[in-house]
C-alpha positions in Angstrom: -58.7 -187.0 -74.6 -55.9 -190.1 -73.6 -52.9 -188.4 -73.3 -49.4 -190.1 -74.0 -49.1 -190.9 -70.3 -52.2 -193.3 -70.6 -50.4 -195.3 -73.1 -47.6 -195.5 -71.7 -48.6 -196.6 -68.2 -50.7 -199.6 -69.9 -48.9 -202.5 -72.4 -52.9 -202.9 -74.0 -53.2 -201.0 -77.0 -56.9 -200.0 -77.2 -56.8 -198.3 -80.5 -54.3 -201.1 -81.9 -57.0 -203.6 -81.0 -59.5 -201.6 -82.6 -57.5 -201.2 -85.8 -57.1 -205.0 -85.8 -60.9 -205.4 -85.7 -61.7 -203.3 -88.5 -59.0 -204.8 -91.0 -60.3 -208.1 -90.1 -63.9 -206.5 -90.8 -62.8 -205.3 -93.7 -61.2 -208.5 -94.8 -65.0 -210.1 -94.9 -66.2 -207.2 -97.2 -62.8 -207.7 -99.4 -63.5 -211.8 -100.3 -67.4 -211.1 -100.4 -66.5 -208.1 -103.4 -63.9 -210.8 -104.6 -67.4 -212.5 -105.6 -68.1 -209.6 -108.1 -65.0 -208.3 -109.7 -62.7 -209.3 -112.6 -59.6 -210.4 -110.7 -59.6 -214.4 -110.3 -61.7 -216.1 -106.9 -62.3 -219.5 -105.9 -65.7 -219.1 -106.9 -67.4 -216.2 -109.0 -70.9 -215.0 -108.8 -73.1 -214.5 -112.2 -72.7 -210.3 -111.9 -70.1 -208.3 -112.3 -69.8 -204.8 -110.6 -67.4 -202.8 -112.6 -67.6 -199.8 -110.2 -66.4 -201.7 -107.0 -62.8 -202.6 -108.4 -61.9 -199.2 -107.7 -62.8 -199.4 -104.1 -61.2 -202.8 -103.8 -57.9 -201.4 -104.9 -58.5 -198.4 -102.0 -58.0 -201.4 -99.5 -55.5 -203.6 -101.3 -52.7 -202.5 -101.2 -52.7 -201.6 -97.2 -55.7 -204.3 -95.9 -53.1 -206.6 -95.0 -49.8 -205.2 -94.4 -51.5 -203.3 -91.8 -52.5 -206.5 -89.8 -48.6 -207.7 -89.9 -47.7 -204.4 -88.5 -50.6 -204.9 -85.7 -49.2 -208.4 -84.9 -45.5 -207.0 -84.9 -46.5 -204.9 -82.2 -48.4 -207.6 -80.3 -45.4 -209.7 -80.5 -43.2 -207.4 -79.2 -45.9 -206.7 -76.1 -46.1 -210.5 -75.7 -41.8 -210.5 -75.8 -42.0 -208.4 -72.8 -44.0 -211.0 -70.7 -42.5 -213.9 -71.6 -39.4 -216.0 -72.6 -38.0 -216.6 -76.3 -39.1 -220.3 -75.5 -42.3 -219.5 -74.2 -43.5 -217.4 -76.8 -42.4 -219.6 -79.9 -44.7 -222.0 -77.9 -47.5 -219.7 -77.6 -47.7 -218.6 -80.8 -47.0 -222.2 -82.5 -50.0 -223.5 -80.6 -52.3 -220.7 -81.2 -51.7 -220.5 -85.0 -50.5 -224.0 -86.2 -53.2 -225.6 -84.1 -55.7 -223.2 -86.0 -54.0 -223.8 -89.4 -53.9 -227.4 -89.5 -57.5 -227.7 -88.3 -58.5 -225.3 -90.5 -56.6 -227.2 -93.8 -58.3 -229.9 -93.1 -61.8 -228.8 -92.0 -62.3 -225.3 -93.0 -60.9 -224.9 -96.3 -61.9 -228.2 -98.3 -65.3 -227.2 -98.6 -63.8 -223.8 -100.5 -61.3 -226.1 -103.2 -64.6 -228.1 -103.9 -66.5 -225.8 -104.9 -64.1 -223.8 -106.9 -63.7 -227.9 -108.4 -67.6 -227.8 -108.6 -68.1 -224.5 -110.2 -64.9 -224.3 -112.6 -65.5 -228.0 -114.2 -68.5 -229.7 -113.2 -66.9 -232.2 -110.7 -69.8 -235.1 -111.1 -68.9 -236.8 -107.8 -69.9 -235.5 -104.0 -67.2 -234.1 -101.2 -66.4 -237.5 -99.9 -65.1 -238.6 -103.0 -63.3 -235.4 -103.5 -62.0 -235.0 -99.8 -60.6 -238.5 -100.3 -59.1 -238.9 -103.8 -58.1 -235.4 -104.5 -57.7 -233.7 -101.4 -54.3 -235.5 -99.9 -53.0 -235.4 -103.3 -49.8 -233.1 -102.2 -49.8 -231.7 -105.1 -51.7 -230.2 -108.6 -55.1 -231.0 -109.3 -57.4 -230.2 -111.9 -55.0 -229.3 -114.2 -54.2 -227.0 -116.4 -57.2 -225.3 -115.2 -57.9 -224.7 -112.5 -54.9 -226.6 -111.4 -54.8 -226.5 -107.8 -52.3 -227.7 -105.6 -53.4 -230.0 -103.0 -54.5 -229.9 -100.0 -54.2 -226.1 -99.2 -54.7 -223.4 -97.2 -56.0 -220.5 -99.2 -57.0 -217.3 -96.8 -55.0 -219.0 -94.0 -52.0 -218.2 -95.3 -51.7 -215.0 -93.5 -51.0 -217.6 -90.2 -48.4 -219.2 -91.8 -46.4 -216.0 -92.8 -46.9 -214.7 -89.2 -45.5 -217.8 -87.7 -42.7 -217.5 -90.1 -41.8 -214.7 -89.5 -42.4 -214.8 -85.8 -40.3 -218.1 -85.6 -37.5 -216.0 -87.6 -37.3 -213.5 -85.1 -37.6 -215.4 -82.3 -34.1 -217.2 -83.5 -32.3 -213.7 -84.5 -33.2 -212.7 -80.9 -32.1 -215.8 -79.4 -28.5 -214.7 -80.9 -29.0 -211.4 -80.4 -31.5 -210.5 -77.2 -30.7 -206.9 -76.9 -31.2 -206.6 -80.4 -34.6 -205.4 -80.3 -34.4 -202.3 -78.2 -31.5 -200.7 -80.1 -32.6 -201.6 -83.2 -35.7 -200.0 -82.7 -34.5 -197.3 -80.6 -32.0 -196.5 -83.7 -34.8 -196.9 -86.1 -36.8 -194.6 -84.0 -34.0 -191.7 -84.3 -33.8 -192.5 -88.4 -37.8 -191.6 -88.7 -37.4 -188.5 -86.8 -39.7 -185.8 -88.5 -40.9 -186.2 -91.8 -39.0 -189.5 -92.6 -41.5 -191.1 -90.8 -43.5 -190.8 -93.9 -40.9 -190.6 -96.3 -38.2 -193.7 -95.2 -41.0 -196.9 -95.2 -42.5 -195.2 -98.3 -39.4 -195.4 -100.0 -38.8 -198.8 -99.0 -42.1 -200.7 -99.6 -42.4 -199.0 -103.0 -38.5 -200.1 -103.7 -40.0 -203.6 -102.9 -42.8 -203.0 -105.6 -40.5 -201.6 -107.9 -38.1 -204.6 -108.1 -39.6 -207.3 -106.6 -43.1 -207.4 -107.9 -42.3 -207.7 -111.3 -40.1 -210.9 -110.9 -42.1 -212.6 -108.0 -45.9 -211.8 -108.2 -48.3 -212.1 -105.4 -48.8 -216.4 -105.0 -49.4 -217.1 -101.4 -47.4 -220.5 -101.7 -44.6 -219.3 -99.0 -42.1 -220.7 -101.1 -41.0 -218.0 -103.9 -43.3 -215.3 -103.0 -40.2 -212.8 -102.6 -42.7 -210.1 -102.8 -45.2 -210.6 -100.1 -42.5 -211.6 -97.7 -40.8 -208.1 -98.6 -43.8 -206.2 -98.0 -45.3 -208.0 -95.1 -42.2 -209.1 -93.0 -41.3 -205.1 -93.6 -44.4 -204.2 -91.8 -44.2 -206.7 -89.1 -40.7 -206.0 -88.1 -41.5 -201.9 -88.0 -44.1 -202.8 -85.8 -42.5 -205.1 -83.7 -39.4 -202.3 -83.2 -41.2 -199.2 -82.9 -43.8 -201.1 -80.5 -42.3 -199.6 -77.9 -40.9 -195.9 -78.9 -43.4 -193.8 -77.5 -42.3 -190.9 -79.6 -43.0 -192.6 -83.5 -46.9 -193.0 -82.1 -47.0 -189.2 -81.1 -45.6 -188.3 -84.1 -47.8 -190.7 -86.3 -51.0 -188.6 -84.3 -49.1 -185.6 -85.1 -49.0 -186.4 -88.7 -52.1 -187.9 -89.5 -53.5 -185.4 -91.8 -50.1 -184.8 -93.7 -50.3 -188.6 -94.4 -54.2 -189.0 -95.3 -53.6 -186.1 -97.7 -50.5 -187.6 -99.7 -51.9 -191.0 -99.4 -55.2 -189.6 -101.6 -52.4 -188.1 -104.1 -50.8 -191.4 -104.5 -53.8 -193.1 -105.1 -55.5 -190.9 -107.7 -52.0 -191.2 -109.3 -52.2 -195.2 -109.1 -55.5 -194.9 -109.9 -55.3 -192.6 -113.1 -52.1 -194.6 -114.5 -54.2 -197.8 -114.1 -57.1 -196.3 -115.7 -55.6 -196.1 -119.3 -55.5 -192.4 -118.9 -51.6 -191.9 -120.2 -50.1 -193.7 -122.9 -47.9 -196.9 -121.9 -43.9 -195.9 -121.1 -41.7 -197.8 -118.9 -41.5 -194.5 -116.7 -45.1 -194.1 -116.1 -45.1 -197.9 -114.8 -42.1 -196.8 -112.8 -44.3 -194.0 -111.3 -47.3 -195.9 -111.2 -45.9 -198.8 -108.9 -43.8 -196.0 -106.9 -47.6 -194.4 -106.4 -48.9 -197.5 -105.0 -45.8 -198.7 -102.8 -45.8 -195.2 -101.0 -50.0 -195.3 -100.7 -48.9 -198.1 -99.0 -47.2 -197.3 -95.7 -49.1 -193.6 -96.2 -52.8 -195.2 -95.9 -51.3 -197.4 -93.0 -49.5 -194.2 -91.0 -53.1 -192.5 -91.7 -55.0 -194.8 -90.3 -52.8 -195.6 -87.1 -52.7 -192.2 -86.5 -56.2 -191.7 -86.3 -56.6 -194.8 -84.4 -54.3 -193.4 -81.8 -56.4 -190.2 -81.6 -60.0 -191.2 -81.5 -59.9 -195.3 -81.0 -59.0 -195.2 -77.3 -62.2 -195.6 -75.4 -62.6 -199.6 -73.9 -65.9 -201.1 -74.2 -67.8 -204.7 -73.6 -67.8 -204.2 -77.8 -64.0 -204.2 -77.9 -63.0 -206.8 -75.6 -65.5 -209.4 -77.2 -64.3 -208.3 -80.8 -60.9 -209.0 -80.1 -61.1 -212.2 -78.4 -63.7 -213.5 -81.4 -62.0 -211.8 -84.9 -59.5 -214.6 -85.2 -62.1 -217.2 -85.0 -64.7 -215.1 -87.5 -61.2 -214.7 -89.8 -61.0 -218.6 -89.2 -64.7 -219.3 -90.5 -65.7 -216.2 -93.1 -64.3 -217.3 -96.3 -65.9 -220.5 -96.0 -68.8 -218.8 -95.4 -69.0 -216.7 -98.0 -68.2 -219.4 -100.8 -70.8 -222.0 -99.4 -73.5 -219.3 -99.4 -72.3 -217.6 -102.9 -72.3 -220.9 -104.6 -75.9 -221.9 -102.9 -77.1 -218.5 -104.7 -75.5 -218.8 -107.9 -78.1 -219.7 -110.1 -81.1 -218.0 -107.8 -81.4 -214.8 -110.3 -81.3 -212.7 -107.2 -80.3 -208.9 -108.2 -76.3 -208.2 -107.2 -77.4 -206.3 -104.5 -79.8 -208.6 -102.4 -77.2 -211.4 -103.4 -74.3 -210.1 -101.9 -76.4 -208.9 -99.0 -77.4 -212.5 -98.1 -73.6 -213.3 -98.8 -72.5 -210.5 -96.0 -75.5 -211.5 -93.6 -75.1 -215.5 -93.8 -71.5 -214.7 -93.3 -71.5 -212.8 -90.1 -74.4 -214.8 -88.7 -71.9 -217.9 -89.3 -68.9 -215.9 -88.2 -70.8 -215.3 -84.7 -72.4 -218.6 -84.1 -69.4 -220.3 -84.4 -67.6 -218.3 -82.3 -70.3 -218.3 -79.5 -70.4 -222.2 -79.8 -66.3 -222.6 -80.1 -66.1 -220.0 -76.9 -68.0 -222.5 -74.6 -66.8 -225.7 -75.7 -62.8 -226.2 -74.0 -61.5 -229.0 -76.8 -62.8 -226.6 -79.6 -61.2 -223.4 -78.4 -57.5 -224.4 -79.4 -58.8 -225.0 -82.7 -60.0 -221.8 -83.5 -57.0 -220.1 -81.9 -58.8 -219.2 -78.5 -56.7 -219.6 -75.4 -57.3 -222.2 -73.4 -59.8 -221.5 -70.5 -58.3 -221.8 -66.7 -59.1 -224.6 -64.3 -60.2 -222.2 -62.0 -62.6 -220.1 -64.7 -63.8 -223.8 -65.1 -64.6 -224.7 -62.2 -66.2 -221.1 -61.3 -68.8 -221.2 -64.2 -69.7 -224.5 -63.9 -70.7 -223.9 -59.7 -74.6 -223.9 -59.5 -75.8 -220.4 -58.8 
């Protein structure tokens, strides 16, 4: 079994990366159900699986807050190796390099379709990519209405370099800020307000900011989001390096899986009709799902930290390819699910192909992006080494 020492004599969180790979895994099952329930998609497939909404809403609320909190940490790891300067470098060129490429490469192909599918668009890409793409602003409208161009799943990159470039500048005024923040924050969670204190706080967000500022992605006006997700990147990035809140979140792993299933079946009953509308039950229902919140995520990186500690060739390949399979995989999944849309397949061999084309695109791009130099920045892979260079390319 790793004992604390282990983790605290190495800055490479095995279980962290672990718990990265997964929530990126789980974010290509997500958009591929995306294709199948009621809630609104870029593109829809021809069935409808009533059942799997349920399960979608098991990973909603959590799927992504959880990855803020992973890249909180990270930052705070990378923080300790390099300047201010040299990290708001780092982390503009491996994210804005990615993001721009990907805005004008990756995602077009996903706001044609949608165009295709919603309203028949006569004309092919080209005339799309160059009339309507650059537009700067709504297309289509009033329905779909899209604004122009965009960056649809990418915008988890640009609310990670927001919010890294906003710390970075609070640092820069305040370095030592950090540590006693987090070593203050660390003495505040003591116990069983580890649970209770970011409970009370992501479902205070839910509570008053959801209603005002639903979920829209834009970056502009999406109060909400950056609530929840610069909350879970910023206890990350403080509690990175207080040993004791990763013990305790070990410690407590079963405590928080069990009230995490009591706050769902309570978010899940309220949603289901079960009760009869009040403003208090709404009140309890959107308490229920802000505290599932941080519960599932204390669950699941307490588990992590227990059995997700073993390194393997699996792990270090994973994590150097997930960002460019999260680059590629909703792209994926549209081109295939449109190409299948009028095939009469059943759901289930349809959104098998879907899941299968996907990860076979996800890896081949990666294995072709990994050997090409100019392509690696582009898909947010570090830059290979002169001397790796000039070592692979010596005959044998």
């Amino acid at each position: 079994m790793t004992t604390p020492q282990q983790f605290q004599s190495s800055e490479r969180r095995i279980d962290l990366d672990w718990v990265r790979i997964l929530a990126f895994g789980l974010l290509i099952f997500y958009h591929v159900g995306m294709l199948y329930v009621s809630w609104g998609f870029h593109i829809k497939s021809a069935h409808r699986l009533t059942w799997l909404e349920p399960v979608m809403l098991f990973l909603n609320p959590w799927r992504l807050s959880l990855l803020f909190l992973v890249s909180g940490v990270a930052t705070r790891f990378m923080l300790g190796k390099s300047s201010l300067a040299s990290l708001a470098g780092a982390r503009s060129a491996r994210l804005l390099i990615p993001l721009i490429f990907g805005m004008l490469v990756i995602v077009p192909p996903q706001a044609y379709l949608q165009i295709v599918e919603s309203l028949g668009y006569p004309a092919g890409f080209l005339d799309f990519y160059t009339r309507h793409y650059f537009a700067f602003g709504p297309q289509f409208c009033p329905n779909p209405c899209i604004v122009l161009p965009t960056w649809n799943h990418l915008w988890f990159v640009v609310y990670l370099w927001v919010y890294t470039m906003a710390l970075i500048g609070v640092l820069a005024l305040w370095p030592a800020g950090a540590d006693w923040i987090g070593r203050k924050l660390a003495g505040m969670l003591a116990g069983p307000w580890l649970l209770i204190g970011p409970c009370l706080l992501f479902a205070a967000w839910r509570l008053v900011l959801f209603p005002a500022f639903p979920s829209t992605h834009a970056l502009f006006g999406d109060w909400y989001n950056h609530a929840d997700h610069a909350t879970a990147f910023l206890i990350g990035f403080l509690l990175a390096r207080q040993e004791g809140i990763w013990r305790e979140l070990e410690r407590q792993r079963f405590v928080a899986l069990l009230a995490a299933v009591a706050c769902f079946s309570a978010f899940i009953l309220v949603r289901a009709g079960l009760f009869a509308p009040s403003p208090a039950l709404k009140w309890a229902a959107a308490s229920a799902y802000g505290c599932y919140q941080w519960l599932a995520i204390a669950a699941v990186l307490g588990f992590a930290r227990r059995h997700l500690t073993a390194d393997s060739p699996a792990r270090r390949y994973l994590t150097d390819a997930i960002f460019p399979y999260y680059i590629v995989h909703q792209t994926a999944i549209i081109v295939i699910a449109h190409q299948l849309h009028d095939s009469g397949l059943p759901a289930g061999t349809e959104a098998l192909i879907v899941i299968a084309g996907t990860a076979l695109t996800c890896v081949a791009t990666y294995e072709i992006v990994r050997r090409v130099a100019w392509l690696r920045p582009l898909f947010g892979l570090r830059a290979v080494p002169r001397t790796v260079r000039r070592v692979e390319q010596q005959p044998a």
